[in-house]
GUTIKE-801054 format. One line per 10 residues: number of its first residue (from 1); for each residue y, z, x of C-alpha. Coordinates in nm, 3 decimals. Example, Ala and Ser with C-alpha at 12.3 -4.5 7.8 and 13.67 -1.06 7.14 Angstrom:
BEGIN
1 = -0.450,0.780,1.230  -0.106,0.714,1.367;
This chain:
BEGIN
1 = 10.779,13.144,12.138  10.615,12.877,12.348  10.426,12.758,12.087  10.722,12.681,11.849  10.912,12.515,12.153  10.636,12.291,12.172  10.660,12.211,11.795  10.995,12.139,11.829  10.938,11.945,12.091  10.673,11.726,11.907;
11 = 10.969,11.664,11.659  11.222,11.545,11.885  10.954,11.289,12.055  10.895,11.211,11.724  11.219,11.096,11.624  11.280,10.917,11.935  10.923,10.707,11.893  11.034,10.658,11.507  11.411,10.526,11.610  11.278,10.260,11.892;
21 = 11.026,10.198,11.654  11.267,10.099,11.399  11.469,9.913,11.643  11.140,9.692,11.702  11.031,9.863,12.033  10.629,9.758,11.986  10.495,9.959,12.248  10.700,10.260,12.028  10.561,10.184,11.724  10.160,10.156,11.923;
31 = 10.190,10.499,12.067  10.327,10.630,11.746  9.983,10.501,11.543  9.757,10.641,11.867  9.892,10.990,11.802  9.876,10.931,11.456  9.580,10.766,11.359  9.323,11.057,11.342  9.598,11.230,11.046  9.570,10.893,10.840;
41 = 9.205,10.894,10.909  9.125,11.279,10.765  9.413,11.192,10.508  9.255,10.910,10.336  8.852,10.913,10.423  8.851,11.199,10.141  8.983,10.979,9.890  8.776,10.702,9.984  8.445,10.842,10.067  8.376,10.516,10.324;
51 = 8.445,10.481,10.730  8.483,10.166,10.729  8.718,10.148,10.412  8.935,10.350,10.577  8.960,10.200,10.904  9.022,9.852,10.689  9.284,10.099,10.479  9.441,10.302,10.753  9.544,9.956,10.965  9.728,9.825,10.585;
61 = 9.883,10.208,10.580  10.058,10.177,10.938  10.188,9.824,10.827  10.336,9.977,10.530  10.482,10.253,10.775  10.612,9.978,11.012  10.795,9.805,10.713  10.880,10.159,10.564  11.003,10.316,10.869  11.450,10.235,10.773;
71 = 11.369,10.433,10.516  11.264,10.735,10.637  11.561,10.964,10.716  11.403,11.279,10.887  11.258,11.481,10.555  10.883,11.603,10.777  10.729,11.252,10.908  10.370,11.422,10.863  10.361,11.478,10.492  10.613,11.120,10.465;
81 = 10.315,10.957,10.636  10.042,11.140,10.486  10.218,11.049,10.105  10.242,10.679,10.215  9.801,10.718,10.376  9.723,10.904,10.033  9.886,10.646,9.761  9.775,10.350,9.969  9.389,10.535,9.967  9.415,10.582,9.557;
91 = 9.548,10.249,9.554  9.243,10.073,9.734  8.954,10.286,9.547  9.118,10.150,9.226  9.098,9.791,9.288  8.775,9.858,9.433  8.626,10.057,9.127  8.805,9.775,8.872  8.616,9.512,9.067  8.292,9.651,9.072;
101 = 8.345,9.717,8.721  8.391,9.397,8.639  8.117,9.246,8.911  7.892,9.372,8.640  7.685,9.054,8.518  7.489,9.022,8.220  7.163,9.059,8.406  7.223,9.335,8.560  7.333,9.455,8.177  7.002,9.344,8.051;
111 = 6.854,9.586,8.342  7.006,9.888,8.163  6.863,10.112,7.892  6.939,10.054,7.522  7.177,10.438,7.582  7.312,10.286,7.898  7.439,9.989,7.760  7.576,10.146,7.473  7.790,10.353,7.738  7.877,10.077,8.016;
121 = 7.970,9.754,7.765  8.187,9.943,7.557  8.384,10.085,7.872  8.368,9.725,8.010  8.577,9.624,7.737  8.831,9.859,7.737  8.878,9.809,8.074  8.883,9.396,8.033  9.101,9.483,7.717  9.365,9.738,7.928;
131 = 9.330,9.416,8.209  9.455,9.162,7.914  9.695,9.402,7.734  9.886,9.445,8.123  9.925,9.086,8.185  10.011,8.992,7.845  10.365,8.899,7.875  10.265,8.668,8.159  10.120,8.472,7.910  10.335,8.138,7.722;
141 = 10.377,8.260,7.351  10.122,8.040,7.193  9.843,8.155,7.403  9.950,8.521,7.383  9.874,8.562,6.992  9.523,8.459,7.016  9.463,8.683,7.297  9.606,8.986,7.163  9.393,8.929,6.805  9.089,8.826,6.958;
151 = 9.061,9.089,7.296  9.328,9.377,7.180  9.250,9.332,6.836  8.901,9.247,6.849  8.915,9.040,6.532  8.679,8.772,6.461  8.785,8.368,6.450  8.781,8.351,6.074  9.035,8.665,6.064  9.264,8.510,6.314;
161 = 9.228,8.150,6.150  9.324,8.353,5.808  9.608,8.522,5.940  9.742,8.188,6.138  9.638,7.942,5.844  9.449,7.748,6.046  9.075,7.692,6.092  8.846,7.863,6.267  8.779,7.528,6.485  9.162,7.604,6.616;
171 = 9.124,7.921,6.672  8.817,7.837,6.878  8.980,7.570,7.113  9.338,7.800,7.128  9.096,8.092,7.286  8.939,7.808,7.479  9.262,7.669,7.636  9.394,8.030,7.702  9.116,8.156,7.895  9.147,7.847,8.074;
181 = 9.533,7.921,8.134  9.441,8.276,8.236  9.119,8.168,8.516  9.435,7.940,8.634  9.714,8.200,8.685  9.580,8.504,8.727  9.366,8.607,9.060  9.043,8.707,8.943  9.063,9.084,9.045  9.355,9.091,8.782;
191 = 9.103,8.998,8.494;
């Protein structure tokens, strides 16, 4: 009986720390992530394997909170914060695997095996392909059609310069300017 007064109890204080919080009481908002910090912690180091990626993730998660909190409307703030700590988590251990992915430089390609290069290039391009294929409408029109042929498509200059009636000198300089285009507008973790 005591116990479940004390639960409720938790609740209430809860809600009170959450609605100055809201109301941009600071001091609020800092108690709220000192009883709350060791939940994101346990939440998200599973996902993320790393102590200090999750310090680095759980201070980004309790931002998100702060700008989440007019949201929340009283449906269990545990699992509401524990959802935000988790997607955040998935969230940073994808960028992070897609850049070390992509981190992968041709010496370090030459290092591998004859069988493990025949595994890691080919997923290197899908990946680099899926990269392209996401950001393709980003792209002006004229640049777009020799991506898609010569990354989606995988076809080879003298297909593309068939197909476009042009020559395969065009072709050439088109990729050349579009690549260009892309190392301009699009942060390097995106390709």
């Amino acid at each position: 009986m005591g116990r479940q007064k004390r639960k409720g109890e938790s609740a209430i204080q809860d809600e009170v720390l959450i609605e100055k919080a809201k109301a941009g009481d600071e001091h609020a908002f800092r108690l709220f992530i000192e009883k709350y910090k060791n939940l994101v912690f346990k939440a998200i180091y599973p996902v993320l394997r790393h102590e200090k990626d999750a310090e680095d993730a759980s201070q980004e998660i309790f931002l998100k909170i702060y700008y989440a909190l007019p949201q929340y409307s009283a449906q269990g703030f545990k699992a509401w914060i524990t959802r935000i700590a988790v997607n955040h988590a998935i969230d940073v251990k994808r960028k992070k695997q897609r850049q070390q992915e992509m981190i992968l430089e041709p010496e370090v390609l030459h290092a591998l095996s004859p069988s493990e290069e025949n595994v890691v290039v080919p997923l290197l391009r899908k990946e680099q392909r899926e990269l392209v294929k996401n950001r393709l409408q980003d792209m002006p029109v004229n640049y777009r059609k020799v991506i898609e042929a010569y990354y989606i498509e995988e076809k080879s200059y003298k297909q593309i310069a068939q197909e476009q009636q042009v020559e395969p000198k065009t072709v050439e300089t088109k990729l050349y300017r579009a690549r260009n285009w892309m190392k301009k507008h699009w942060k390097e973790d995106d390709f």
